[in-house]
C-alpha positions as CSV (number, residue, x, y, z in Angstrom):
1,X,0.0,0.0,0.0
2,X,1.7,3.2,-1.2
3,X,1.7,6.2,1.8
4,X,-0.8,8.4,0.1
5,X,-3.7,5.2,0.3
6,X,-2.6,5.0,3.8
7,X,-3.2,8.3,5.0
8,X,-6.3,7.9,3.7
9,X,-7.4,4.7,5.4
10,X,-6.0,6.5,8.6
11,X,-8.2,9.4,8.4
12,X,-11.1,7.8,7.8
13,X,-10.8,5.7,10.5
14,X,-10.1,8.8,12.5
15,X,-13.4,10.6,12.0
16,X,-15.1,7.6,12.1
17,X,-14.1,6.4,15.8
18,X,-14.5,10.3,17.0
19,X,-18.1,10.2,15.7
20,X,-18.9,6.7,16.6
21,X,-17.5,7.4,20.2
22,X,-19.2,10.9,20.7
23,X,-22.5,9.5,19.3
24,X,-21.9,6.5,21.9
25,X,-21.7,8.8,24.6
26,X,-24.6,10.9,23.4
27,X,-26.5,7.5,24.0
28,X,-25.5,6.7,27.2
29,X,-25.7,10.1,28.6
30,X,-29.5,10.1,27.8
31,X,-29.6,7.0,29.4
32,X,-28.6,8.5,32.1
33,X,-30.8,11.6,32.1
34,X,-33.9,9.4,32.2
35,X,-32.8,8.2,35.1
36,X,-31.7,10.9,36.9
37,X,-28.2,10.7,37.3
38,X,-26.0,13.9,38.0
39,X,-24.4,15.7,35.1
40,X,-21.1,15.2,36.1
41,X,-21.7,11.4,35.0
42,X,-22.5,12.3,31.6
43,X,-19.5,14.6,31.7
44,X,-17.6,11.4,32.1
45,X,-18.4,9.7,29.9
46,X,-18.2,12.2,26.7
47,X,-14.5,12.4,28.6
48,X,-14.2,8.4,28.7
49,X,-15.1,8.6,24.3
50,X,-12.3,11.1,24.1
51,X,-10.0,8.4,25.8
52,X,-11.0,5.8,23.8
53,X,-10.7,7.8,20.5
54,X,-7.1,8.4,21.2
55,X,-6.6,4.8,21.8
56,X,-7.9,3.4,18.8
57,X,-6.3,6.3,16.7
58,X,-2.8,7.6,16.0
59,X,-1.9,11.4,16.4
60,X,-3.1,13.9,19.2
61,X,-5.4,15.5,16.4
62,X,-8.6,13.4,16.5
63,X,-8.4,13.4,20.6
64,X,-8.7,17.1,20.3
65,X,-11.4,16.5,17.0
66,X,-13.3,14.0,19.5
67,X,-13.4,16.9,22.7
68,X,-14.8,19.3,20.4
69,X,-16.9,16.9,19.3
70,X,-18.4,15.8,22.6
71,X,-18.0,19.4,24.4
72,X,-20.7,20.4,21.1
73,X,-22.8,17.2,21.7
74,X,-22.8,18.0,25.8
75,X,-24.0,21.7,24.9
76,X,-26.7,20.7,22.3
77,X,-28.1,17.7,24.0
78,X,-28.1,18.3,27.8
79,X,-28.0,22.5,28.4
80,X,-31.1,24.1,28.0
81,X,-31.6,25.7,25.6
82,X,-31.2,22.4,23.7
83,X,-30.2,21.1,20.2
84,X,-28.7,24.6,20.0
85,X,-25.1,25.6,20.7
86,X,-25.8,28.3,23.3
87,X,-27.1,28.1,26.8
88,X,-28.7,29.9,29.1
89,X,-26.5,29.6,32.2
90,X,-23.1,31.3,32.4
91,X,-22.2,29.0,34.3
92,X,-21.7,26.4,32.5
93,X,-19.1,28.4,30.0
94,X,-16.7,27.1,33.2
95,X,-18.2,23.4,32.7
96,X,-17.5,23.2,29.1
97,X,-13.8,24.8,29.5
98,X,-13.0,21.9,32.5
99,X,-14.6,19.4,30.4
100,X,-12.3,20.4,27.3
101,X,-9.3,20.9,29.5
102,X,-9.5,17.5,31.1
103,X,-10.5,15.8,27.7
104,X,-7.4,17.4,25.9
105,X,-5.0,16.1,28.7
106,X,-6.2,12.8,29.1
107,X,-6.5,13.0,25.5
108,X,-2.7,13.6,25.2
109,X,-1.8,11.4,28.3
110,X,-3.2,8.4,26.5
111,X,-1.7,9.4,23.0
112,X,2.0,10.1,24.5
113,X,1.7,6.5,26.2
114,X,0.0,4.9,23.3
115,X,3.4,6.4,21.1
116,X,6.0,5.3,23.9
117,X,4.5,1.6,23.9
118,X,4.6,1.6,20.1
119,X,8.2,3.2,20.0
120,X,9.5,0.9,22.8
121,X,7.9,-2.5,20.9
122,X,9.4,-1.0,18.0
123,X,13.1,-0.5,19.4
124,X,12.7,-4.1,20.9
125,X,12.0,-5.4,17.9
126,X,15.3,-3.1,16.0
127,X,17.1,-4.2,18.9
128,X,16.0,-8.0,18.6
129,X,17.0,-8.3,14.3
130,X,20.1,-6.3,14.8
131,X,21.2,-8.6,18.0
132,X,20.0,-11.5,15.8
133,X,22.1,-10.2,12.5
134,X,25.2,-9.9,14.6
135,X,25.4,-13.3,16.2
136,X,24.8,-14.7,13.1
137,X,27.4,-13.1,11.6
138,X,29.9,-13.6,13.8
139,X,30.0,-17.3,12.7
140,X,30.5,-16.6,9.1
141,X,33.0,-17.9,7.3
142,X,33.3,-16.0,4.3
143,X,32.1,-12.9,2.5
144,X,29.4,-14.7,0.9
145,X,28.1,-16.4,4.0
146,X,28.0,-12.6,5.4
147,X,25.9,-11.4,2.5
148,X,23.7,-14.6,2.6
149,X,22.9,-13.9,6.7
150,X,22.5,-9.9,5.9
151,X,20.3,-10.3,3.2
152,X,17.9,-12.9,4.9
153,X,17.6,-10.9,8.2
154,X,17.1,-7.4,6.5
155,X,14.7,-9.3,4.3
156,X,12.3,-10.4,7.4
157,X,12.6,-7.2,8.8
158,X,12.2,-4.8,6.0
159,X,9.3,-7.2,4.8
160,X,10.7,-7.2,0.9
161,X,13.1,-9.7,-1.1
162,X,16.3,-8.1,-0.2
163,X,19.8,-9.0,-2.1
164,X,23.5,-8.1,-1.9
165,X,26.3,-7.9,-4.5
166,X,29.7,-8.2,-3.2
167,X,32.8,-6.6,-4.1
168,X,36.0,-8.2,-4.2
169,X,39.5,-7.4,-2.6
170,X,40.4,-5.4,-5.7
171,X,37.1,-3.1,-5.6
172,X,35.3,-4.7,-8.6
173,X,31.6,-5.8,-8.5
174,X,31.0,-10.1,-8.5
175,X,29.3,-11.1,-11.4
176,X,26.5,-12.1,-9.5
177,X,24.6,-11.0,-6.5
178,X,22.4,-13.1,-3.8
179,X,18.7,-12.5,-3.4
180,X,16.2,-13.7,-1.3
181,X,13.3,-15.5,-3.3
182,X,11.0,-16.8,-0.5
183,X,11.4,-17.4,3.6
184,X,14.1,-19.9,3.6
185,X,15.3,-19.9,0.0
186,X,18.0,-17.3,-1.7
187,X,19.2,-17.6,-5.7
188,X,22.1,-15.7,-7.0
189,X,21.6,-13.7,-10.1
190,X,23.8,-12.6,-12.6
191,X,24.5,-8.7,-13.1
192,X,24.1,-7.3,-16.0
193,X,26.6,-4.3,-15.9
194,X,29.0,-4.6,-12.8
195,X,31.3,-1.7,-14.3
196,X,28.1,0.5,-14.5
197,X,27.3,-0.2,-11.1
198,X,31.1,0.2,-9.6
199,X,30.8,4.0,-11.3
200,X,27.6,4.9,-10.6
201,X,28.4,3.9,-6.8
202,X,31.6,5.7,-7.3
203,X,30.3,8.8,-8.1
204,X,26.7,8.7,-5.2
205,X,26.2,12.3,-3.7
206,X,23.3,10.7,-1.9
207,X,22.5,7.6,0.4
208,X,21.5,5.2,-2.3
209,X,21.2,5.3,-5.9
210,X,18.0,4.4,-7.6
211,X,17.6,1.9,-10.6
212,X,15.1,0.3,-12.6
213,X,14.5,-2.3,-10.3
214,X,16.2,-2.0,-7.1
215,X,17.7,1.1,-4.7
216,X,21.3,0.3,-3.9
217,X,22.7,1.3,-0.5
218,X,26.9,1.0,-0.8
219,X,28.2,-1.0,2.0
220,X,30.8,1.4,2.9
221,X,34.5,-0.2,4.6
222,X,36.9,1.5,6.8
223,X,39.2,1.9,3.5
224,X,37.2,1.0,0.3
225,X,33.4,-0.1,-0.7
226,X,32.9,-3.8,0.2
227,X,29.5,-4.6,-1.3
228,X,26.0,-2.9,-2.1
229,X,22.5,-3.3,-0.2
230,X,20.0,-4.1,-2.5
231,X,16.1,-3.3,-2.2
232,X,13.3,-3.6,-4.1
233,X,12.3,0.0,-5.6
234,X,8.7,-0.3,-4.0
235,X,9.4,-0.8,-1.2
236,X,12.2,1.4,-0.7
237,X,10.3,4.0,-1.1
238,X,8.1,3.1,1.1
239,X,10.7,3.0,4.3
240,X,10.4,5.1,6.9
241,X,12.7,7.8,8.4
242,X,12.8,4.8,11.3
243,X,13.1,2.0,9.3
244,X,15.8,3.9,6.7
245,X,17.8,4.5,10.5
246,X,17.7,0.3,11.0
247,X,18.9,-0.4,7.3
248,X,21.9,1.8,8.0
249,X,22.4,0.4,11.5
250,X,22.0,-3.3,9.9
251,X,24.6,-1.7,7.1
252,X,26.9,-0.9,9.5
253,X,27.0,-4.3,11.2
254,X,27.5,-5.8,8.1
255,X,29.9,-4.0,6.8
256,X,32.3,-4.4,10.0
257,X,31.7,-8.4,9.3
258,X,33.4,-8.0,6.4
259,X,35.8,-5.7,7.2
260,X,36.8,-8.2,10.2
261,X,37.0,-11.1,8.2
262,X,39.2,-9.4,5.4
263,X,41.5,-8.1,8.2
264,X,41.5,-11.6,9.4
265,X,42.5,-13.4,5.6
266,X,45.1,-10.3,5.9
267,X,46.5,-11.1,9.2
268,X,46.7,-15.1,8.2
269,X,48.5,-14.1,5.0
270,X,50.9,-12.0,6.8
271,X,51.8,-14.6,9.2
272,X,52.1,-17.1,6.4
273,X,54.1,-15.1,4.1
274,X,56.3,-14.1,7.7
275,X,57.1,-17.6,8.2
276,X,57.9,-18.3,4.5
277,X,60.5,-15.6,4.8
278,X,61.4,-17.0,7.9
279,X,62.3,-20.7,6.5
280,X,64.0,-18.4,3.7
281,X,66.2,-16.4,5.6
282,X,67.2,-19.3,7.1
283,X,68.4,-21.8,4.3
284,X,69.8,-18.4,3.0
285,X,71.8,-18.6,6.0
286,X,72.6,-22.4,6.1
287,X,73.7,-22.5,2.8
288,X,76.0,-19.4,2.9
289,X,77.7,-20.0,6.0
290,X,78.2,-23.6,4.4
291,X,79.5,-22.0,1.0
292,X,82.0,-19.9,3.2
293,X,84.8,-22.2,3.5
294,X,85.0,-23.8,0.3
295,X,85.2,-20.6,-1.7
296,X,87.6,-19.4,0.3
297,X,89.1,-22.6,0.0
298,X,88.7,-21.9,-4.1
299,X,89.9,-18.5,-4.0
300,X,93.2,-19.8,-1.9
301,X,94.0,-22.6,-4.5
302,X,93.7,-20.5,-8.0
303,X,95.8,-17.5,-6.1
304,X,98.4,-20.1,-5.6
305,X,98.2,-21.9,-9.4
306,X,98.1,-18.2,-10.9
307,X,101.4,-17.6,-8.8
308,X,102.7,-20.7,-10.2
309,X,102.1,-20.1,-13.5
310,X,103.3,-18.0,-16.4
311,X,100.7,-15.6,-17.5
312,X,100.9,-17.0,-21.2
313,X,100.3,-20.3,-19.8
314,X,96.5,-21.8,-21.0
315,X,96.9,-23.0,-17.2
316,X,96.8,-19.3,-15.9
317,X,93.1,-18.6,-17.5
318,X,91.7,-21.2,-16.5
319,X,93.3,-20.6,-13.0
320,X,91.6,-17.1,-13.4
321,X,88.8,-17.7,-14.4
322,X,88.3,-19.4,-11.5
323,X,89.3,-17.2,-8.9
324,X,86.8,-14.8,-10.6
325,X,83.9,-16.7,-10.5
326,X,84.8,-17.9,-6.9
327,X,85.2,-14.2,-5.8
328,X,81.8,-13.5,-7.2
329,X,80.2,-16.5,-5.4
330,X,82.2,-14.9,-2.1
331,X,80.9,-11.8,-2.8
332,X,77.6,-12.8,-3.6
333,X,77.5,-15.2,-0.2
334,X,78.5,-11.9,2.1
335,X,75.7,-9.9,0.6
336,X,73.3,-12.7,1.3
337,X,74.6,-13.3,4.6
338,X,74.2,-9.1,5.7
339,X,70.6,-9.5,3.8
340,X,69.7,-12.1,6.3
341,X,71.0,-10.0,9.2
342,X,69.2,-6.7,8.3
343,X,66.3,-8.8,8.2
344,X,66.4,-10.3,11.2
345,X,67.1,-7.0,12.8
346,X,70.7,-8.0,14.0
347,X,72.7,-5.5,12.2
348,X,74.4,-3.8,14.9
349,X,76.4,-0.7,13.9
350,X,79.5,0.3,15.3
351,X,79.8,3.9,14.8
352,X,82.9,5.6,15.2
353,X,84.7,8.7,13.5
354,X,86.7,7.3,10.5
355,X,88.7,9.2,8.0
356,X,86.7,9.3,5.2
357,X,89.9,9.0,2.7
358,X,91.0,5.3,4.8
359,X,87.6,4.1,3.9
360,X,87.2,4.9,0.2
361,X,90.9,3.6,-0.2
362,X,90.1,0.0,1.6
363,X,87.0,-0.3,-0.6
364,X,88.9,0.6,-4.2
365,X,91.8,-1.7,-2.7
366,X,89.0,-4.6,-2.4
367,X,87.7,-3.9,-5.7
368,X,91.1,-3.8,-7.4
369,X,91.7,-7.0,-6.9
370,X,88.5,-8.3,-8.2
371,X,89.1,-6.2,-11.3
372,X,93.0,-5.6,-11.4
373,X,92.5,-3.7,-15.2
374,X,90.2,-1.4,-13.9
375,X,91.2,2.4,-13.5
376,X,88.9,4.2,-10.3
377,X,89.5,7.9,-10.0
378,X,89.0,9.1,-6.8
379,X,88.5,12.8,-5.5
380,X,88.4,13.8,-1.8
381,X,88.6,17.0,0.1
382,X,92.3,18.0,0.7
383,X,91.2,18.9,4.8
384,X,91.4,15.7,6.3
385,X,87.4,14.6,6.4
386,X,86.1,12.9,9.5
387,X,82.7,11.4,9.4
388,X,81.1,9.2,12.4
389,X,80.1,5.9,11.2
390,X,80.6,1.7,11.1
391,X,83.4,1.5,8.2
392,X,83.5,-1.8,8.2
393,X,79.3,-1.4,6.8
394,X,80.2,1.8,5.0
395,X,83.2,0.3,3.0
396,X,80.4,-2.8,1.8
397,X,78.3,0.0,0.4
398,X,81.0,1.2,-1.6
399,X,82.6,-2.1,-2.7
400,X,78.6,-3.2,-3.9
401,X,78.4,0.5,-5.7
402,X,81.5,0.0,-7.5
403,X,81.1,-3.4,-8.1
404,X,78.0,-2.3,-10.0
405,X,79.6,-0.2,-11.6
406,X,82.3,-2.4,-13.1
407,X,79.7,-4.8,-14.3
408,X,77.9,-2.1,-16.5
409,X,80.9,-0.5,-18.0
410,X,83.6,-1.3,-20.7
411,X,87.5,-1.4,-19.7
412,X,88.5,1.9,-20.1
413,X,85.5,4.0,-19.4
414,X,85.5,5.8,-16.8
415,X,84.7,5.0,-12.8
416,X,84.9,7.3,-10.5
417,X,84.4,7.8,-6.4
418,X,84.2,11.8,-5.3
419,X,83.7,12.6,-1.7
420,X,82.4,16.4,-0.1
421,X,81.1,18.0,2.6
422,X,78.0,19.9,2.2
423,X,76.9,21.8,5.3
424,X,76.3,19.1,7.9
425,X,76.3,15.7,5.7
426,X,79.5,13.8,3.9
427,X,78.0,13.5,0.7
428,X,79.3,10.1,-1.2
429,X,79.5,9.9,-5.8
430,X,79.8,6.7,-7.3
431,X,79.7,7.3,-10.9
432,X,80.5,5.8,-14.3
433,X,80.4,6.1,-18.1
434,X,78.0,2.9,-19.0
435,X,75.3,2.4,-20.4
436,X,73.2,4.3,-17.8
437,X,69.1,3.4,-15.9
438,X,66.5,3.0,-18.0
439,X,63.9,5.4,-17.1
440,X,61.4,1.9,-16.3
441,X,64.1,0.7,-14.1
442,X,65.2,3.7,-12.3
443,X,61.9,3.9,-9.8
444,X,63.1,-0.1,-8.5
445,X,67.0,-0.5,-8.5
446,X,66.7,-0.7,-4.8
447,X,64.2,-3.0,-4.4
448,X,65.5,-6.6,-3.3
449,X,65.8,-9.0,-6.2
450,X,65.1,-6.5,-8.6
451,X,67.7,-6.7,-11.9
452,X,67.7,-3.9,-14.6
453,X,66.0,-5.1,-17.4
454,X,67.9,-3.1,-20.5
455,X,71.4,-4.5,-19.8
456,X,73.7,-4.3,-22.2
457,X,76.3,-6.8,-23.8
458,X,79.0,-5.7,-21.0
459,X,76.9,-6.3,-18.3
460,X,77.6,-9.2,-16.1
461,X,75.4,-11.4,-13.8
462,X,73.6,-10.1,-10.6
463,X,71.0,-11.3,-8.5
464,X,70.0,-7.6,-7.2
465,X,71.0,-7.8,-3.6
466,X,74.2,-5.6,-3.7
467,X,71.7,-2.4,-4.0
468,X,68.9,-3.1,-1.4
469,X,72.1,-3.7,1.1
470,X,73.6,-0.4,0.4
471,X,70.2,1.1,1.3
472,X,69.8,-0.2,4.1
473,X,73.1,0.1,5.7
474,X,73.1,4.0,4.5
475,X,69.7,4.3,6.4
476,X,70.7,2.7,9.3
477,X,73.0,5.5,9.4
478,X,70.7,8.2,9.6
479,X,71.4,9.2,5.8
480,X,70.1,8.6,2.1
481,X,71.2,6.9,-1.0
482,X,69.4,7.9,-4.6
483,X,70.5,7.3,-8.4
484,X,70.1,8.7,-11.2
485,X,71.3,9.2,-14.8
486,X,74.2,11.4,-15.4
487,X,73.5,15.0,-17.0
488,X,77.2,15.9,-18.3
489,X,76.7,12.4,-20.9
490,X,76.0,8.7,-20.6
491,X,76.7,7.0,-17.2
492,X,74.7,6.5,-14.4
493,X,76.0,7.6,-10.6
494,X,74.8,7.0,-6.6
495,X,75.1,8.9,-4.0
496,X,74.5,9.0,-0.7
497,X,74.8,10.9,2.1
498,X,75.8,10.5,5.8
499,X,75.5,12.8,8.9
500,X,78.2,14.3,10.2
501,X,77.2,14.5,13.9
502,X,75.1,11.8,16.0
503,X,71.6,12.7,15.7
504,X,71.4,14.5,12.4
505,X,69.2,12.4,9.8
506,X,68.4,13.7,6.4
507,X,64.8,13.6,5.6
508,X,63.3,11.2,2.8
């Protein structure tokens, strides 16, 4: 029944019980002329048919309608002069005005508790489907079993085939959506147009948004829409300002199901993925410590055969060779072994002032040997530069940085280490004259694992640890480390900064 038919039933039904109950009392009152009962009696009862009007009616304006009513019917049916609406004795101007007084109170009285009992039936009743949707849904497993409870409860309550599409992890409309069909059955029905739906949802300025066939409420999450309310148009219209308050609170409960159980899967997955990188970090571990001593044992043997052997001797490459690929393995088993560390949070640094020009010449000593033919230029300030930090972790940063360098460079071009103090940061320049960073891989080349995809034919191998190291050490230490292409020609170069005094940190 739309509102407009329903006013109308509920006015009718108004005037009828005010008439019905003053004519009533009309009746009896006679009754009680004839046999000579005082006034006051009939008074009563024209008061008792206002009470009963506002009982059996809704709205304080048919008890004041039925105490005109009867004060007109007292006046014309039992003051002389009767059937008329005046009367002869002043007096009973005061009768009429108590009558109408006490008729309009107890007319009120009995419509203010008539609306409390109604309101407090009515919140039990919220109070019992929202209790009744939340235990429920506490025992769902999964976001369809959510929507499956939600739509069957606000269904019952809301008296109307309720339905709910979900949304998935990634924001994007299911294909279908659940409906309820009768009292204990639901179907799932296809959508039409999901990616209509995610926009027009997208782009609501008001509660709901109204289609052909349903008005959608969106099920709103703490960071993203996780589903949408669906109810039939006819008889969303026909909600109430009270019933629209218990959708939303339903809504609500709903939507905190969901968000729980996604923060749940989330919270499993972390753990998972945790422990996975757990069991990594230790086989990591395992298998370097494990790979120590042979390499070194490697490293020892080809040093020896190379001593041993004439340069022009086949012997003396293939002792070379090697070493090389040994001292790569070596190198590549430290960086793995530090990896594991950082992650574990048991990198400990041991910060002390160290002569800036010690450092840069232990690392470009360690490097030489790994590429003898290499030429690095190095430029430091002439003052002798002291900067506080662990140079055992600072020197790995710049043996990894030149390292890099070597393996995307041609013999002869140019690498170069420059060193200089700008205000109250050592500022560290590792650059070269390859083939420079893509602009794809530039964002990434400090991300763990990550390898430049547009290497060139000089590049060598790399499994993309060196760089992630260096950024973490140089953050430890309170500073930053950034690359980029070089602007005076090819090349790429990386620098990073350190503090100068305990406690500075440059901002990211």
């Amino acid at each position: 029944m739309t509102n407009t038919g329903f006013l109308k039933r509920a006015a009718l039904r108004g005037l009828l019980c005010a008439f019905v109950f003053a004519a009533a009392a009309t009746g009896i009152g006679t009754l009680f002329r004839l046999w000579q009962f005082p006034e006051t009696n009939i008074v009563v009862v024209y008061i008792l048919s206002v009470v009963l009007t506002a009982r059996c009616t809704d709205g304080y304006f048919w008890g004041i309608l039925s105490t005109v009513l009867s004060t007109c019917a007292f006046n014309a049916f039992f003051t002389a002069p009767y059937f008329t609406l005046s009367v002869d004795d002043p007096t009973y101007f005061i009768t009429f005005a108590i009558m109408a007084m006490t008729s309009v109170i107890t007319s009120a009285l009995t419509s203010k508790a008539k609306k409390m009992t109604a309101e407090a039936v009515r919140n039990e009743q919220e109070a019992s489907a929202l209790y009744h949707l939340t235990s429920h849904l506490t025992d769902a497993e999964s976001v369809e079993d959510i929507a499956r409870i939600a739509v069957q409860t606000i269904s019952s309550t809301m008296d109307c085939k309720a339905a709910c599409l979900c949304f998935d992890e990634q924001g994007q409309p299911e294909r279908a959506f659940i409906q309820q069909k009768t009292e204990t059955e639901q179907v799932r029905r296809s959508v039409s147009d999901p990616d209509g739906i995610r926009h027009r949802i997208e782009n609501l300025r008001t509660d709901f948004d109204s289609g052909e066939e349903f008005c959608d409420w969106p099920i709103y999450g703490s960071e993203s829409v996780l589903g949408i309310l669906r109810i039939p148009k006819d008889r969303a219209e026909g909600l109430t300002e009270q019933q629209t308050k218990l959708l939303h609170s339903m809504m609500e409960s709903t939507a905190l199901a969901m968000d729980r159980l996604r923060v749940m899967k989330e919270r499993i997955r972390t753990r998972e993925e945790a422990n996975q990188e757990h069991y990594r970090g230790n086989l990591l571990r395992a298998i370097s410590h494990d790979l120590r001593t042979p390499l070194a044992g490697i490293m020892g043997t080809s040093e020896v055969i190379m001593d041993m052997t004439e340069k022009d001797d086949a012997r003396f490459s293939l002792a070379e060779g090697i070493y090389k690929d040994a001292d790569w393995l070596h190198s590549l088993v430290e960086n793995i072994l530090s990896l594991t560390r950082l992650q574990d949070g048991r990198l400990t640094l041991n910060k002390q002032p160290e002569a800036v020009e010690e450092v840069i010449g232990a690392a470009v000593l360690a490097i030489s040997k790994r590429a003898p033919e290499r030429e690095i230029a190095v430029q430091i300030p002439d003052d002798l530069l002291m900067v506080p930090m662990d140079a055992r972790l600072i020197g790995q940063v710049l043996v990894n940085l030149l390292d890099n360098a070597i393996k995307h460079t041609q013999p002869g071009e140019e690498i170069s280490v420059t060193v200089f103090k700008d205000n109250d940061f050592a500022v560290f320049t590792v650059a070269d004259r390859g083939t420079g960073i893509s602009e794809r891989d530039l964002p990434h080349v400090f991300q763990m694992f990550y390898t430049t995809q547009g290497k060139g034919p000089d590049a060598k191998r790399g499994i993309g640890l060196g760089l992630a190291i260096c950024e973490s050490i140089v953050t430890a230490h309170g500073g930053s480390i950034h690359a980029q292409n070089r602007t005076d020609g090819k090349g790429a170069e990386f620098t990073f900064t350190l503090p100068m005094k305990e406690g500075d940190a440059v901002e990211k």
